[in-house]
C-alpha positions in Angstrom: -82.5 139.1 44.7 -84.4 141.9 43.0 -84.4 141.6 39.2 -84.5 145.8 38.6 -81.4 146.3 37.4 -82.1 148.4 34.5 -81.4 152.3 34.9 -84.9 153.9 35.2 -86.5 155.7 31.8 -86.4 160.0 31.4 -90.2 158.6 31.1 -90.4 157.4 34.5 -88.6 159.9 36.2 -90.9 162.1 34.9 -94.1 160.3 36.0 -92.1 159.4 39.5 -91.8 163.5 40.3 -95.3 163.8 39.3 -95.7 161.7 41.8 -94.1 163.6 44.5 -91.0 161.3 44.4 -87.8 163.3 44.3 -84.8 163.6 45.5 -84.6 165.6 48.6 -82.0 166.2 51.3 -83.8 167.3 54.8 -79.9 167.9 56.1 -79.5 170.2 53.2 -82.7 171.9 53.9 -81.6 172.3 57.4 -78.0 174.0 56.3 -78.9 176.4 54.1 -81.9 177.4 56.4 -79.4 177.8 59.1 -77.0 179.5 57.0 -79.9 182.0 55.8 -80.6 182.5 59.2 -77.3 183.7 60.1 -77.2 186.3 57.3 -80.5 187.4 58.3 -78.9 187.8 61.9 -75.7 189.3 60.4 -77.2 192.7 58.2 -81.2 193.1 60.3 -80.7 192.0 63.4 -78.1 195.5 64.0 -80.7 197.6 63.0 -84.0 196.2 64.7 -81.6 196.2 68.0 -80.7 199.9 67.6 -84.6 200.8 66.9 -85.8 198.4 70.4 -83.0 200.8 72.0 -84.2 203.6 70.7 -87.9 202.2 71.5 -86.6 202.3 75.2 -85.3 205.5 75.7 -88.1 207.2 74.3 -91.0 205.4 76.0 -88.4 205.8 79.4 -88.4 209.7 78.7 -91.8 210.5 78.2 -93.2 213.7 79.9 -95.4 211.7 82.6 -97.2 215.3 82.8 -99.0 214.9 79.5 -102.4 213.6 79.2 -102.6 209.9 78.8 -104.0 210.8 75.1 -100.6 212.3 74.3 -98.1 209.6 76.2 -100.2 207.0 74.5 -99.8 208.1 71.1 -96.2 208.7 71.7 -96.2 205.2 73.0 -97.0 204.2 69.4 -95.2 206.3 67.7 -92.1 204.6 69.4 -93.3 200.8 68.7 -93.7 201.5 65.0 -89.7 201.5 63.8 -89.1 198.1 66.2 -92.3 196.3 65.2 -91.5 196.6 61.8 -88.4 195.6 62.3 -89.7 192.2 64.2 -92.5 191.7 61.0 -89.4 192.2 58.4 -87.1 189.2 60.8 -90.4 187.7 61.1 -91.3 187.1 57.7 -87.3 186.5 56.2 -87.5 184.2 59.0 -90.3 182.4 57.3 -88.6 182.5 53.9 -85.5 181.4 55.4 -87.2 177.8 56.2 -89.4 177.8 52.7 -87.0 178.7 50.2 -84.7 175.5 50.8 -87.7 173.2 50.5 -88.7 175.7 47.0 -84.7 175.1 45.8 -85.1 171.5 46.5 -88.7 170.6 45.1 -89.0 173.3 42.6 -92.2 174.5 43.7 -93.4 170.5 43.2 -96.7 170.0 45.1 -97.8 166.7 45.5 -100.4 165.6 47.6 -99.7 161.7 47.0 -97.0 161.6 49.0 -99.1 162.5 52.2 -102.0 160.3 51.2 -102.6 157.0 53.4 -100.8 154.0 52.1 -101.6 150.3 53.2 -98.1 149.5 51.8 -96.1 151.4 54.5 -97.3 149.1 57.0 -96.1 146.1 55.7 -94.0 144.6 58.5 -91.4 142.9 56.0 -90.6 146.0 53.9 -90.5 147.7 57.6 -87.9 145.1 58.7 -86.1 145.4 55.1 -86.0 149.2 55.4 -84.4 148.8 58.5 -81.1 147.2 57.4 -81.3 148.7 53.9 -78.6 151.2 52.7 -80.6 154.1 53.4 -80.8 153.4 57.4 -77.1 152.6 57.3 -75.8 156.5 55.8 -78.4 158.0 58.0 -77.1 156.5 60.8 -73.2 157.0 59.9 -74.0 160.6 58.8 -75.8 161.5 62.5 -73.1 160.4 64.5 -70.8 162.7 62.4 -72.5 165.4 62.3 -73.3 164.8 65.9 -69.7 165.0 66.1 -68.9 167.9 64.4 -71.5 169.7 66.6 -70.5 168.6 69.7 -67.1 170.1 68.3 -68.6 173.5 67.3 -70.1 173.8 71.2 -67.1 173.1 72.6 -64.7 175.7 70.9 -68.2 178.8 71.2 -68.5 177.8 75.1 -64.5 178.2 75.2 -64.9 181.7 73.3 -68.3 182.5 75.4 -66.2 181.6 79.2 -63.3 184.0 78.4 -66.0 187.2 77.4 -67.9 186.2 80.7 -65.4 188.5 83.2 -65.5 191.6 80.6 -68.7 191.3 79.6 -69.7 191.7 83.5 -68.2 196.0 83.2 -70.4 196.4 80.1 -74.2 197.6 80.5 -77.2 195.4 79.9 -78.0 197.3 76.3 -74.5 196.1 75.4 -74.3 192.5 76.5 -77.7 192.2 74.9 -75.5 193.4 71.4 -72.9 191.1 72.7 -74.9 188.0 72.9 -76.8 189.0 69.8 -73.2 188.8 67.5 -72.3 185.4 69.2 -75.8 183.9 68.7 -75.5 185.3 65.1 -71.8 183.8 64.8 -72.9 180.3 66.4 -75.8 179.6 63.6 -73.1 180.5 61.1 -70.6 178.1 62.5 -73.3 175.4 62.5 -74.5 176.1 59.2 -70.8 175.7 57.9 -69.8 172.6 59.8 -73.2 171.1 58.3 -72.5 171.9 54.3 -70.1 168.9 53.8 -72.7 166.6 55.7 -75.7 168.2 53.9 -74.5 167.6 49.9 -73.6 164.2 51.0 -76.7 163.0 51.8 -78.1 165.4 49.1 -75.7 162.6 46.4 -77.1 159.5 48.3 -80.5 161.0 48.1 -80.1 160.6 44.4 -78.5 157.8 44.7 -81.2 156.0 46.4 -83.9 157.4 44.2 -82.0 155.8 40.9 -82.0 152.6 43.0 -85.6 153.4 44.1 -86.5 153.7 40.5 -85.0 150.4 38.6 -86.6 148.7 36.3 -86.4 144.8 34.7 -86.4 144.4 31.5 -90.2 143.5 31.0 -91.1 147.2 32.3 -88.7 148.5 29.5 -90.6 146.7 26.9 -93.7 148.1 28.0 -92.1 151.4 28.5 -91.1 151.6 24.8 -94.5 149.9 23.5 -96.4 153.1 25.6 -93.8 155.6 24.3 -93.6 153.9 20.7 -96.1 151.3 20.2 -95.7 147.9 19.5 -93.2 146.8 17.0 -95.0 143.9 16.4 -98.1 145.9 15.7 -96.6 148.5 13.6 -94.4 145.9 11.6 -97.8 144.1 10.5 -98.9 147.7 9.4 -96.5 148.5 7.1 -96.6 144.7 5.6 -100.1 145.2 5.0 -99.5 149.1 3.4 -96.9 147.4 1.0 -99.3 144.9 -0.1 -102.3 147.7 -0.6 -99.8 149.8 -2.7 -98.8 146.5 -4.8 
C-alpha cells in the first residue's frame, strides 16, 4: 500500500501544471464544443442558407446572352455573400473546438506531456492502470452516456419519421431549411444530455489529480526545507548570532 497520503503542497501543484499536468475533462470539452456548435447553427447557419439561396437564383438567372467576361464576373459577384458566410462558420467552427481546450488549460502549453516517456511502458503500471479507479468511472460514465444517447436518437428519429410525409409537399430549398433546424436541434439535445456527464468527470478529474499528486511525509520535509530552509541549519545560525552579539 502506497505511503502518499499527504494532501499535495500549493508548491507542487504549481510545479505539476508547469508540467502540463492538470485537470482536464475531454467529455467536458466535447459538451461545450457541441453545445457551441449548436448556437453557431442556431443564429449563422439562417443567414449563410438564405445567401446559398440567393447564390442560386442568381447564378440560375443569368442572361446566357452576355459575354462570358460579364456572366463570369457576375458569377463572383454571387459567390462572395455565401463564401463569406462558409469562412465566418468555418472559422467559429474552429473556435468552437479550441476555446473548450483554452477554458480548461488556460492557455497552458506544455510540451512534456507529449514528450516520449520509458515509464508509460511499464507493463505493471499498465496492468495497475487497468483496474485503477480511473478505468472504473470511465467505464461506468460511457455506458451512461451511451445510454443517454441512444435515448436522444430514439425520441429525434420518432420526431424526424412523423415530418417525413409532410416534408415530401415541401420544395427541395425548404427541406434543405428543414433538415438544417433538426440537425441544429439534434447537437443541442446532445450537448444537453452530455452536461451532467461532462462536470462529473470534470470533479473526478480533480479528484484523480489530488490522488495523482500525494505526498509522504519525507517529500513534505523536503518541500518545506526548499521553500524555507533547513531548521536545523537556520537554528545553528541564530545560536551562533547570539553568541557573536554576547
Amino acid at each position: 500500500m502506497s505511503d502518499k497520503t499527504e494532501k499535495p503542497t500549493p508548491r507542487r501543484l504549481l510545479r505539476a501544471r508547469t508540467d502540463g499536468d492538470i485537470a482536464k475533462s475531454a467529455h467536458l470539452s466535447t459538451a461545450m464544443s457541441a453545445a457551441l456548435w449548436s448556437l453557431l447553427l442556431a443564429f449563422e447557419a439562417p443567414h449563410t442558407f438564405s445567401s446559398f439561396v440567393h447564390m442560386i437564383d442568381a447564378v440560375s438567372g443569368l442572361d446566357a446572352s452576355r459575354s462570358f467576361a460579364w456572366q463570369f464576373k457576375a458569377v463572383l459577384n454571387a459567390l462572395l455573400e455565401p463564401g463569406k458566410g462558409a469562412l465566418i462558420m468555418l472559422g467559429a467552427g474552429m473556435l468552437a473546438n479550441v476555446i473548450p481546450e483554452l477554458v480548461q488549460t488556460r492557455g497552458l502549453v506544455s510540451f512534456r506531456r507529449i514528450a516520449p516517456d520509458l515509464k508509460r511502458l511499464n507493463p505493471v503500471e499498465g496492468l495497475k492502470n487497468l483496474f485503477g479507479l480511473k478505468v472504473a468511472f470511465e467505464t461506468v460514465l460511457m455506458l451512461f452516456q451511451f445510454a443517454v444517447l441512444i435515448f436522444v436518437a430514439w425520441r429525434v428519429t420518432a420526431e424526424w419519421l412523423v415530418q417525413i410525409e409532410p416534408a415530401y409537399s415541401l420544395d427541395p430549398l425548404s427541406q434543405l431549411a428543414l433538415a438544417s433546424l433538426s440537425h441544429s436541434r439534434l447537437l443541442a439535445l446532445v450537448a444537453l444530455s452530455q452536461a451532467a456527464p461532462a462536470v462529473a468527470d470534470y470533479a473526478m478529474q480533480h479528484v484523480l489529480r489530488k490522488r495523482r499528486l500525494r505526498m509522504d511525509k519525507e517529500e513534505l520535509k523536503r518541500e518545506y526545507r526548499d521553500e524555507h530552509g533547513d531548521p536545523y541549519v537556520k537554528g545553528r545560525r541564530r545560536a551562533l548570532h547570539r553568541d557573536l552579539n554576547r
